[in-house]
VEXZABA-944761 format. One line per 3 residues: their letters; for each residue x, y, z of C-alpha. Coordinates in steps of 0.5 Angstrom, whole numbers. Layout:
! VEXZABA-944761
a	X/Y/Z; ... .
***
This chain:
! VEXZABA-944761
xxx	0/0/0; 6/4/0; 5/10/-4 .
xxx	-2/10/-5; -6/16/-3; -12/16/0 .
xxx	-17/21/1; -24/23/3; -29/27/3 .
xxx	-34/32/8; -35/26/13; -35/20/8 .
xxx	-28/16/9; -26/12/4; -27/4/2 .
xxx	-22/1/7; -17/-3/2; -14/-7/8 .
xxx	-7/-8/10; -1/-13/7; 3/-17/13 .
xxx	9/-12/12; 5/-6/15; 1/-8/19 .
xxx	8/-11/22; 11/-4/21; 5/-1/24 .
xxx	6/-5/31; 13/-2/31; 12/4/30 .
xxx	7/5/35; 11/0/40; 18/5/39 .
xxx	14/11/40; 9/9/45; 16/6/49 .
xxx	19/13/49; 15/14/55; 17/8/59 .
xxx	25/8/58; 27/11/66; 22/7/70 .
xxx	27/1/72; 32/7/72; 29/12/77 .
xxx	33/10/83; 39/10/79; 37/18/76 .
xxx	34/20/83; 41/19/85; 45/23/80 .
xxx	41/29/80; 40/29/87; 33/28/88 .
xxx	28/23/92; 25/18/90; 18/22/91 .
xxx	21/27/86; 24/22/82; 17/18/81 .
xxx	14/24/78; 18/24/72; 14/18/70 .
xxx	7/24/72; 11/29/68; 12/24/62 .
xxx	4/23/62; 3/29/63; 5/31/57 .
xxx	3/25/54; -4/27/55; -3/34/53 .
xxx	-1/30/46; -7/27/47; -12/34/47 .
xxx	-8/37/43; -5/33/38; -9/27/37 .
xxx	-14/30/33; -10/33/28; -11/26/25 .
xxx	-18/28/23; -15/34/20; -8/33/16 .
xxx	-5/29/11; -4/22/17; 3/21/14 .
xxx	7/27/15; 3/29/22; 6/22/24 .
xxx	13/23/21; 14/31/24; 12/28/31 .
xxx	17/23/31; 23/27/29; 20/32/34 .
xxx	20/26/39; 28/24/37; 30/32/39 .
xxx	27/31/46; 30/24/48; 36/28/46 .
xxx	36/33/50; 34/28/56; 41/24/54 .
xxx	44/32/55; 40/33/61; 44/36/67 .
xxx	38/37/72; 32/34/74; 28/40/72 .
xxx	32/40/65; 30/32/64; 23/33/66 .
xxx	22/38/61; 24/34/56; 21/27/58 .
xxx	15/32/58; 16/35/50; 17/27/49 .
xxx	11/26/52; 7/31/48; 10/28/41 .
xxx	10/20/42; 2/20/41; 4/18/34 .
xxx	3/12/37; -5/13/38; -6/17/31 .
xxx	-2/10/28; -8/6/31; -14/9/29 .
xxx	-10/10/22; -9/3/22; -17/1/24 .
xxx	-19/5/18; -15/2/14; -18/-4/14 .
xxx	-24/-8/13; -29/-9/19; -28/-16/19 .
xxx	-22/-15/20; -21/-9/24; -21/-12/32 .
xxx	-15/-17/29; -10/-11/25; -12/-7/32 .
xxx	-10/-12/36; -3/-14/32; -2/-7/32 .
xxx	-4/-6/40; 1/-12/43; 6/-8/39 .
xxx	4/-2/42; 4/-7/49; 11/-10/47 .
xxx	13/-3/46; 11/-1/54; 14/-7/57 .
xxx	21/-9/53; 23/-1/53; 24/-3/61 .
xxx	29/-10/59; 33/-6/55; 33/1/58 .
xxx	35/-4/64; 40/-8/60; 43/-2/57 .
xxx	43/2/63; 47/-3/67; 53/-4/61 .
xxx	53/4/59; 50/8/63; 42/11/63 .
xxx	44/17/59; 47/12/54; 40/9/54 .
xxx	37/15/51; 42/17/45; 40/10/42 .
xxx	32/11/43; 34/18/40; 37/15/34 .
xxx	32/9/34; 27/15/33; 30/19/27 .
xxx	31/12/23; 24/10/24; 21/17/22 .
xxx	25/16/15; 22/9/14; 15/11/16 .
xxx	15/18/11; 18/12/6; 12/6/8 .
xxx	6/10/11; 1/12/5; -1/19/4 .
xxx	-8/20/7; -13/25/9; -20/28/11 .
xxx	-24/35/9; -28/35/15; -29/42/14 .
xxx	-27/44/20; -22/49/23; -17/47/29 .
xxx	-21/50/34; -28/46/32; -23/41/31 .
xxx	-22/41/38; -29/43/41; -31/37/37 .
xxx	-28/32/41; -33/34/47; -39/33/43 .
xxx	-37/27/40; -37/24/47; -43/27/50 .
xxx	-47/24/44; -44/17/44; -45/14/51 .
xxx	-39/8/49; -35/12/49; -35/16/56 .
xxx	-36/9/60; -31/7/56; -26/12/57 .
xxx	-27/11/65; -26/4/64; -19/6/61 .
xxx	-17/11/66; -17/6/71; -14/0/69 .
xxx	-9/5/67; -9/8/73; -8/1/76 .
xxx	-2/0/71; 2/5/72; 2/4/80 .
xxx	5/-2/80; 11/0/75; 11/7/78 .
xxx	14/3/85; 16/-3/82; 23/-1/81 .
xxx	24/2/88; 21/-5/91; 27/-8/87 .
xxx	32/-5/88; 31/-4/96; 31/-11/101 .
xxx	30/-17/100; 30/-17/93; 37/-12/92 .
xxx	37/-12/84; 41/-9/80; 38/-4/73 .
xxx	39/-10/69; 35/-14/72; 30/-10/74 .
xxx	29/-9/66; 27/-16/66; 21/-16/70 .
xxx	18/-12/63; 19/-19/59; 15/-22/66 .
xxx	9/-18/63; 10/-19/55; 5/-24/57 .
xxx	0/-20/56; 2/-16/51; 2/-23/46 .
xxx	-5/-24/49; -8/-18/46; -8/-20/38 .
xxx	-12/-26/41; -18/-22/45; -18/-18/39 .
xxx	-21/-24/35; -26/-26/41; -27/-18/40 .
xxx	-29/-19/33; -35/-25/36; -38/-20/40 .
xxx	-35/-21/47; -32/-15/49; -38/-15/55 .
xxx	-36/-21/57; -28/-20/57; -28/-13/60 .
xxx	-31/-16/66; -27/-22/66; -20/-17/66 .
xxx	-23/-12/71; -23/-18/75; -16/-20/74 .
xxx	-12/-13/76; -16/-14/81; -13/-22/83 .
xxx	-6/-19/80; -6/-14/87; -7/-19/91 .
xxx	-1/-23/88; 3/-17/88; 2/-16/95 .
xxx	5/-23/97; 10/-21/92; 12/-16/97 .
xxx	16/-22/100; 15/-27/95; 19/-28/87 .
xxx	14/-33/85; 7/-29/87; 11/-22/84 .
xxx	12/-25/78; 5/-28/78; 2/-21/80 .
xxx	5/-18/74; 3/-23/69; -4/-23/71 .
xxx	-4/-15/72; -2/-15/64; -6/-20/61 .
xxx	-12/-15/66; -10/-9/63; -9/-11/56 .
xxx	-15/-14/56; -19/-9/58; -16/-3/54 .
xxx	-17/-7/47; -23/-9/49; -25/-1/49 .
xxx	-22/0/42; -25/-6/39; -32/-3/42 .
xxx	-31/5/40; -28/4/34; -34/2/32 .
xxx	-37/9/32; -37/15/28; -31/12/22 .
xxx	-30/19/19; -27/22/27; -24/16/29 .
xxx	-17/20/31; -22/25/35; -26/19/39 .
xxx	-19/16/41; -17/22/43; -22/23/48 .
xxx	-22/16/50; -13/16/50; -13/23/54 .
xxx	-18/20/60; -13/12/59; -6/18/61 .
xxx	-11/23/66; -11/16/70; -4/14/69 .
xxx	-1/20/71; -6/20/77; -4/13/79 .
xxx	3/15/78; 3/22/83; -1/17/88 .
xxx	3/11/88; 10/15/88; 8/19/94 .
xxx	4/12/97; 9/9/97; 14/14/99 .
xxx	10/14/106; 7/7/106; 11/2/102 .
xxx	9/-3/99; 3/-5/102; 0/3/102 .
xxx	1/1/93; -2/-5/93; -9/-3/98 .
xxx	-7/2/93; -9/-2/86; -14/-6/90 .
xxx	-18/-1/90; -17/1/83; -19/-6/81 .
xxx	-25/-6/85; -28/1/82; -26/-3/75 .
xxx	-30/-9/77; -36/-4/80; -37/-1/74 .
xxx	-37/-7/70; -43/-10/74; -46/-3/74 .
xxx	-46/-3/67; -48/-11/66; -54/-10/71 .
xxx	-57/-3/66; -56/-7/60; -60/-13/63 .
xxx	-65/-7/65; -64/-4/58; -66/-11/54 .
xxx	-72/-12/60; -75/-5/58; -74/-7/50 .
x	-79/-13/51 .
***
């Protein structure tokens, strides 16, 4: 498909041509590189606390700062893809976000490192404007596996960013772990710009309507609004457990260096191979039902995570299950609004995105200073509650369908 332009127009995209193999594959690293971009200092943030003479609790909020700027992408930026030619808005924020891991390899202070983890949290929403790209290229009897393929990249992007941040880190220094993201970054944007084809939407509207859009998207399409609760809290519950799990490991009794403490992320790829799988059942018409059964899994991974604190086996275990839940959860939410409204599928998920990152980034100020205060166990009552706020709004929502179908007949 590289090379073919695609275009639509007023609010009628065009016919989907469906997605060869290879870009599909090009799709899922790219999101996953980008996405990645946001995860590089979490197994690192003892050791860059102690070179720029912060706390931990200072330390834990680069990773507020990285989604912060993430969100702030997300409103501003997610958009866009409604609005530009697709291509060149990805590949302009990808040479952006090389700029910004840079300037975090140069940083000479903590302020000066969070501002640029902060820009490369603004740009790398490439990410969420390559999935949305992708579902609306392909075919609706397709879209849940390509959408889920590209997700799992996007996971694995999340989780093997920890291993090799760690592993280089440890033989190189954290700085070194940056310069080679940055790089990685520019070459993926020339592949990209050479790959992607160009596609673009006359929706008629300017930037600000654009923007103001997204608000009235949401309000019309009650999906979308629980949903995006649904996302905000199984991220919330995600970025607890990464947030913290990096001081729990390299204090007593587990003592790890950065190298192994990288590891733990490949612990967690098991969820991520899982996401092309519940994309298929997604596709059947489970999405209900897999929600209910992954809210219910980070609710049993803190459980686990809690004898974890103490215990390998119970940690891994905690990790593996906290994963497969959250993964489960947020390709559900995409299968499911990405059914809605083809011609604003930039603008739905950036609603929907912007509410996943608001919880992360709440999750990670929370968990930072929980565990500050309360150790281990403060995080894990912590994701507890999450879990169980996850698995109320699952009920609820399955008790006003059950109402819904009663009042029907």
């Amino acid at each position: 498909m590289s090379g073919r332009r695609l275009t639509a127009a007023g609010n009628t995209p065009p016919r989907p041509l469906g997605m060869s193999r290879g870009l599909v594959v090009l799709f899922a690293v790219a999101t996953g590189q980008a996405v990645a971009s946001n995860y590089l200092a979490q197994p690192l943030l003892d050791t860059i606390g102690h070179e720029l003479h912060v706390s931990s609790g200072v330390a834990g909020l680069i990773v507020t700062t990285a989604q912060a700027g993430y969100a702030a992408g997300l409103i501003l930026l997610l958009p866009l893809g409604d609005l530009f030619d697709r291509r060149r808005l990805i590949t302009t924020l990808a040479l952006i976000t090389a700029a910004g891991l840079a300037a975090a390899a140069l940083a000479p202070s903590a302020g000066f490192f969070m501002a640029a983890t902060g820009l490369v949290g603004v740009t790398s929403v490439m990410a969420q404007i390559l999935v949305p790209f992708a579902a609306t290229l392909t075919p609706d009897a397709e879209r849940g596996r390509v959408v889920g393929t590209v997700v799992s990249g996007l996971l694995l992007g999340i989780l093997l960013a920890r291993t090799i941040s760690g592993l280089v880190a440890q033989v190189a220094g954290w700085r070194t772990v940056y310069w080679v993201a940055a790089i990685l970054m520019l070459a993926q944007a020339v592949l990209l710009w050479a790959k992607l084809p160009t596609y673009r939407q006359h929706v008629g509207l300017t930037y600000p309507r654009l923007l103001s859009s997204v608000l009235k998207i949401a309000r019309a399409e009650p999906v979308v609004r629980r949903r995006a609760l649904f996302g905000a809290l199984s991220f919330g519950a995600f970025s607890v457990l990464w947030t913290t799990l990096a001081f729990l490991l390299s204090g007593p009794p587990y003592g790890y260096s950065e190298g192994m403490i990288g590891l733990f992320g490949l612990v967690g790829a098991a969820g991520a191979i899982t996401a092309s799988v519940v994309g298929r059942f997604t596709d059947k018409g489970w999405s209900h039902r897999l929600t209910g059964v992954s809210a219910l899994l980070l609710f049993v991974g803190y459980l686990l995570l809690w004898l974890g604190g103490s215990s390998l086996a119970a940690l891994l275990a905690g990790v593996v299950v906290l994963d497969i839940g959250w993964n489960g959860v947020h390709i559900t939410n995409q299968s499911e609004i990405f059914r809605l409204q083809p011609e604003a599928r930039s603008r739905v998920n950036a609603f929907y995105m912007t509410a996943c990152f608001a919880g992360a980034a709440a999750g990670s100020a929370v968990a930072a200073l929980v565990y500050e205060r309360w150790s281990w166990d403060g995080v894990c009552a912590l994701g507890l509650a999450i879990g169980l706020a996850s698995l109320a709004l699952w009920a609820f929502g399955a008790r006003e369908r059950t109402s819904v179908v009663a009042a029907a007949r």
